[in-house]
N, C-alpha and C positions, 0 to 999 in steps of 0.2 A: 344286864347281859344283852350283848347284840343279837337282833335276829339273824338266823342265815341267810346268803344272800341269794331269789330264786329269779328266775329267764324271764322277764316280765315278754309279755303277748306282742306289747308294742312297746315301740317308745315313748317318750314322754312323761313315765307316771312318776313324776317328781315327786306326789305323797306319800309313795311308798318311803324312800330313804330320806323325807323329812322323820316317817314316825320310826324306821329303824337307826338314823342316826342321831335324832334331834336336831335337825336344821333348820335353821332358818331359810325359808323359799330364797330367801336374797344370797342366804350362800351356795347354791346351787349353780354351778353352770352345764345347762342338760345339751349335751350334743347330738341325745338319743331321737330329738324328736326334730325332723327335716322341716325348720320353720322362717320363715323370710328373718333374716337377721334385724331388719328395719322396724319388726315390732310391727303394733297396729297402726295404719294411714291417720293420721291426724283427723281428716276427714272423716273420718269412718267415727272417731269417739264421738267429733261434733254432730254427727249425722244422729249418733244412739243419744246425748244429749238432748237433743231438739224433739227426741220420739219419745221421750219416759214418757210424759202426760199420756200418751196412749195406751202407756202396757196394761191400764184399767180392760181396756179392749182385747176381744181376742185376734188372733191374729188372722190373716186374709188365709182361709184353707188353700184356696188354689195358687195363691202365690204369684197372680194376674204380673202387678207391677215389676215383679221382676224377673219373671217369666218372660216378660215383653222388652226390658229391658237386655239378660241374656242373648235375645233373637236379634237383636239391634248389632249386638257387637259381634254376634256367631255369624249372620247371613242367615238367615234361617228362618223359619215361622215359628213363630212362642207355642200354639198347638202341639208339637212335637216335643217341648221340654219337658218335665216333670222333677222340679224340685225336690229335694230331702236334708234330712240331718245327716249333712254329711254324704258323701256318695256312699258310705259303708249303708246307711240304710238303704239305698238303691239296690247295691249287688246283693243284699238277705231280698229285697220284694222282687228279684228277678229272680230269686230259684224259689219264692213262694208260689209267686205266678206262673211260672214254664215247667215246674217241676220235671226238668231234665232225667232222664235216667241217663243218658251216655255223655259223658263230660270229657272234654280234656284239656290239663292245665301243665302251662311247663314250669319248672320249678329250677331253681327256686325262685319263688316269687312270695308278691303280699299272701300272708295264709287266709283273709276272709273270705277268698273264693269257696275255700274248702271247710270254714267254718258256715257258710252260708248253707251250704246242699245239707253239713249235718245236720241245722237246728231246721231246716226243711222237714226232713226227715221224720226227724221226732216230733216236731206240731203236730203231722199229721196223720203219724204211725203207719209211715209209707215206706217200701226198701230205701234204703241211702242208694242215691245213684254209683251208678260204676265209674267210675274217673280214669282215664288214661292218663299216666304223667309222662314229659317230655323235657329230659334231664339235659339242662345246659352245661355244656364243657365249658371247664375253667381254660383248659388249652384254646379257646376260641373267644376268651374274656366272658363267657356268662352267653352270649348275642345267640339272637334267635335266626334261627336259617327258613327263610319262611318255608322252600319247597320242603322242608324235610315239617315241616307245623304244619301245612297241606295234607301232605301225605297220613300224620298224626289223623287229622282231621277226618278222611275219607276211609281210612282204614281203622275205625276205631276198636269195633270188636264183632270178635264173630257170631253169624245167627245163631247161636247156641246152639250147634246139630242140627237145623233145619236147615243149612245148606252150608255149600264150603266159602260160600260168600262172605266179609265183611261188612258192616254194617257203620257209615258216617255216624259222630258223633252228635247230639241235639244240641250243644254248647260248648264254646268252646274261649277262655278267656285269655286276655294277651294285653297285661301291666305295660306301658310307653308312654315315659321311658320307666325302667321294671325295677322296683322295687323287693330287694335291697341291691340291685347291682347295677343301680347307674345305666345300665346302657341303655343307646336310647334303638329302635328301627329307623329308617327311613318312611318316608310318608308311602315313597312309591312300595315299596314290599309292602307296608302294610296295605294298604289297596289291593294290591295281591293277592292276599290274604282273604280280604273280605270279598273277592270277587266271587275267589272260590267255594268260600264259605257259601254267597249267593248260589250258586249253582250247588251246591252239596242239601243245599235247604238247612244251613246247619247256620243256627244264632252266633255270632263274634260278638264279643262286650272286650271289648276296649277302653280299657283304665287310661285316662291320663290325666290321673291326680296330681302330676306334675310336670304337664305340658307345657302350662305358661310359661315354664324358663328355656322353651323350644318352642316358641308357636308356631312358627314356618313347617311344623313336621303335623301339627292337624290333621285329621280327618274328622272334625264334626259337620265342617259342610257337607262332606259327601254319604253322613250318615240318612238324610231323606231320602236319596236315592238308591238307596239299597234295604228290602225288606227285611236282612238277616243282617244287617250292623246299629248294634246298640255303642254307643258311645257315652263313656262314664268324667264327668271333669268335676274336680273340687277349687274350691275357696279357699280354704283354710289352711295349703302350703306357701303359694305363692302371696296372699295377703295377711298372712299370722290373723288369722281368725276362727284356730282351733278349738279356744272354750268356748264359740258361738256356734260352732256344729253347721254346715254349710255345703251344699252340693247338689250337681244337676245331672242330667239326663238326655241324651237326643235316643228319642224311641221312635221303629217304625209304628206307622197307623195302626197297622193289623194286630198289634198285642197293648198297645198304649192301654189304652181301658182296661184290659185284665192285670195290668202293672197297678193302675191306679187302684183297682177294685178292693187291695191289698194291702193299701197305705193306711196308719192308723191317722186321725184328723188332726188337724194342725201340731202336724211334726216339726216344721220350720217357723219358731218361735220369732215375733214385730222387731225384736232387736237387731238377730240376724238377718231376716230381709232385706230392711235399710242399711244395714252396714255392709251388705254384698253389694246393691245400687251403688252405696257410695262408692266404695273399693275398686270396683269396673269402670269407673267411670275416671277418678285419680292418675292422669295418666304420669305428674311429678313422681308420683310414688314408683309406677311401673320404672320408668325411666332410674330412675336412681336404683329403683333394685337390681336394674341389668348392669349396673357401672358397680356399685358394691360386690356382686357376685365374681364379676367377673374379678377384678379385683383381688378379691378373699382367696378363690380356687387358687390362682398362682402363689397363693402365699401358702396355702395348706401344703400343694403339691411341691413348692420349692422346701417345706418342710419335712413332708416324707421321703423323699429323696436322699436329703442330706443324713434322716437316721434312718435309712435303710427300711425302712418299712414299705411291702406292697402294697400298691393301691390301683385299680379298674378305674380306667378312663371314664369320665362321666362327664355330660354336660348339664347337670344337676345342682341341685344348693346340696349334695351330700353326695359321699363314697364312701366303695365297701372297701376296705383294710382286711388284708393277711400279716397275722404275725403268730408266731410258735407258740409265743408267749401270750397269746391274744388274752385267754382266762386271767391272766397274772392280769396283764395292762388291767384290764375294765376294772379289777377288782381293787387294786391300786388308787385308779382315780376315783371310783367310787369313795371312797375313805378319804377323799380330798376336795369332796363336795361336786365331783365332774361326771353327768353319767355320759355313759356310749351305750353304744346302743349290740347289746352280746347277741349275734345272729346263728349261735347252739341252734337254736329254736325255727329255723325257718330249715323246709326241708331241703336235705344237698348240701347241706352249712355246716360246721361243726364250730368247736369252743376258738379258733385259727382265728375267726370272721371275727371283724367290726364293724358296724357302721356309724358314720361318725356327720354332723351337719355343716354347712358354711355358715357360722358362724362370723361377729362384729370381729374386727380387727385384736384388739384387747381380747376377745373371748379366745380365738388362735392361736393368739400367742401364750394364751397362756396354755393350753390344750400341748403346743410344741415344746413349749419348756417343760412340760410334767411328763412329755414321752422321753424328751432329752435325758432328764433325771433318771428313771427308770432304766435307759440303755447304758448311764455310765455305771449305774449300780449290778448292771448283768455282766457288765465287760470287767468288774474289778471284782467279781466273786470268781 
């Protein structure tokens, strides 16, 4: 008997419907999870190759080499990074370390922001902060208006009765480009952003766990020069080095230490170290991911087009998809070995939403042929 089928958290989790359908890993094709279609850099396995004799060792806590490596390709000084498993550990040690009480996140976006403040929370049997949320219109494609996330910002909530005043928020987070909805900011708004943020005395953490497929739209340079901009970048989209857990940090001076104070010791396991060195450094890799992506997107989007299906401009390796039918579709591919990625679960979203990755040529196509199938099966009932 099959299991029922339930919203998984993220995407990716391919082990779930190997053990609800009995798959084989090989017959899966996951679109759930936004992953460089290129696989891992050749160099990167040669690099973990050449390192096993080490793994007897443990690994470097602070993460010197490529910490200093990072600051080489960012502009920046390596003192300012702080590596993790993943940037997801970074954003839980920034609300262990600031324990924000007034937050605000605009949604829909990644949920670890808000899973982060809760498991705060209860470590340390503190109130759960207040969160202000700031609801992106679909009428405006998802896109964030920065004066109106200012204003968010500065008016977050009032003194409680102690005066008619409002009170800035102590944090305040902004996914670019935003997760699940593709869009990306501009560099300039976001600076904006964070100026004001500076002048508000209010922390900005800025996600761009998938910047690399926009570099030109950065702010990690300008994250030293401002006390109140944290900047969050990962590994593990734009170089498929998700089962090595991979991600950094540009932290002002002034809370650096209390971020690290927080960290549990060698989170960032000898394998993944030298496979990020390697990966940054690849620049064939880079180069041919930008010719494949772009590529692929034309071919998704001359696909959706053709069967009718919406889709939110993105300049991303994924989009988010509208369709009526969204429940039916996932559930459909699912039972054909294809996950997507069902965004019920993110808030603002309902069962309509998909998100779907840029995927190998072969992988697209087949992705457009099993939506083809399903619309002529709707259009002949």
């Amino acid at each position: 008997m099959k299991k029922q089928a339930v919203v998984e958290p993220h995407g990716g989790n391919i082990y779930r419907l190997i053990e609800q359908y009995g798959m084989d890993v090989d017959e899966i094709i996951d679109f759930s999870a936004s992953i460089n279609p290129l696989g891992i850099p050749k160099s990167v396995m040669s690099e973990i190759v050449n390192n096993i004799k080490y793994l007897c060792n443990y690994p470097d806590p602070d993460t010197v080499s490529l910490r200093r490596e990072l600051a080489k390709h960012s502009g920046i000084d390596y003192q300012y990074i702080i590596c993790g498993n993943g940037s997801t550990e970074l954003i839980y040690l920034i609300a262990r370390a600031l324990k924000p009480e007034k937050v605000l996140i605009p949604y829909p976006t990644f949920s670890e922001y808000e899973n982060a403040l809760i498991s705060q929370a209860l470590s340390d049997g503190s109130q759960k902060a207040k969160i202000k949320y700031l609801l992106l219109n679909e009428e405006n494609n998802f896109d964030i208006n920065p004066d109106e996330f200012i204003n968010a910002m500065a008016d977050g909530f009032f003194d409680e009765g102690r005066s008619p005043l409002t009170l800035p928020v102590d944090i305040a987070f902004l996914c670019n480009p935003n997760n699940p909805t593709g869009r990306l900011m501009g560099k300039k708004d976001v600076l904006k952003i964070a100026d004001a943020a500076k002048d508000l005395k209010c922390y900005l953490v800025v996600d761009e766990a998938f910047i690399d497929f926009v570099p030109s739209e950065s702010v990690i340079k300008e994250a030293v020069n401002n006390p109140y901009l944290i900047v969050l970048r990962s590994l593990t989209k734009f170089y498929a080095l998700s089962g090595l857990r991979i991600g950094y940090g540009v932290f002002p001076e002034s809370i650096i230490d209390a971020i690290k104070s927080h960290k549990e010791p060698w989170s960032v396991n000898t394998a993944a170290q030298v496979a990020a060195i390697a990966a940054i450094n690849d620049l064939q890799y880079k180069n041919e991911t930008f010719r494949i992506i772009q590529n692929e997107k034309k071919v998704l989007e001359d696909g959706f087009k053709l069967l009718g299906i919406d889709y939110f401009r993105s300049p991303v390796n994924f989009y988010l998809l509208k369709h009526d039918s969204g429940a039916e579709i996932t559930a459909s591919l699912r039972n054909k070995g294809i996950m997507v990625r069902d965004c019920s679960n993110f808030r603002g979203l309902d069962k309509r939403y998909i998100r779907v990755a840029v995927k190998s040529n072969r992988d697209n196509m087949r992705l457009l042929k099993e939506l083809a199938v399903l619309r002529d099966i709707w259009d002949r009932a």
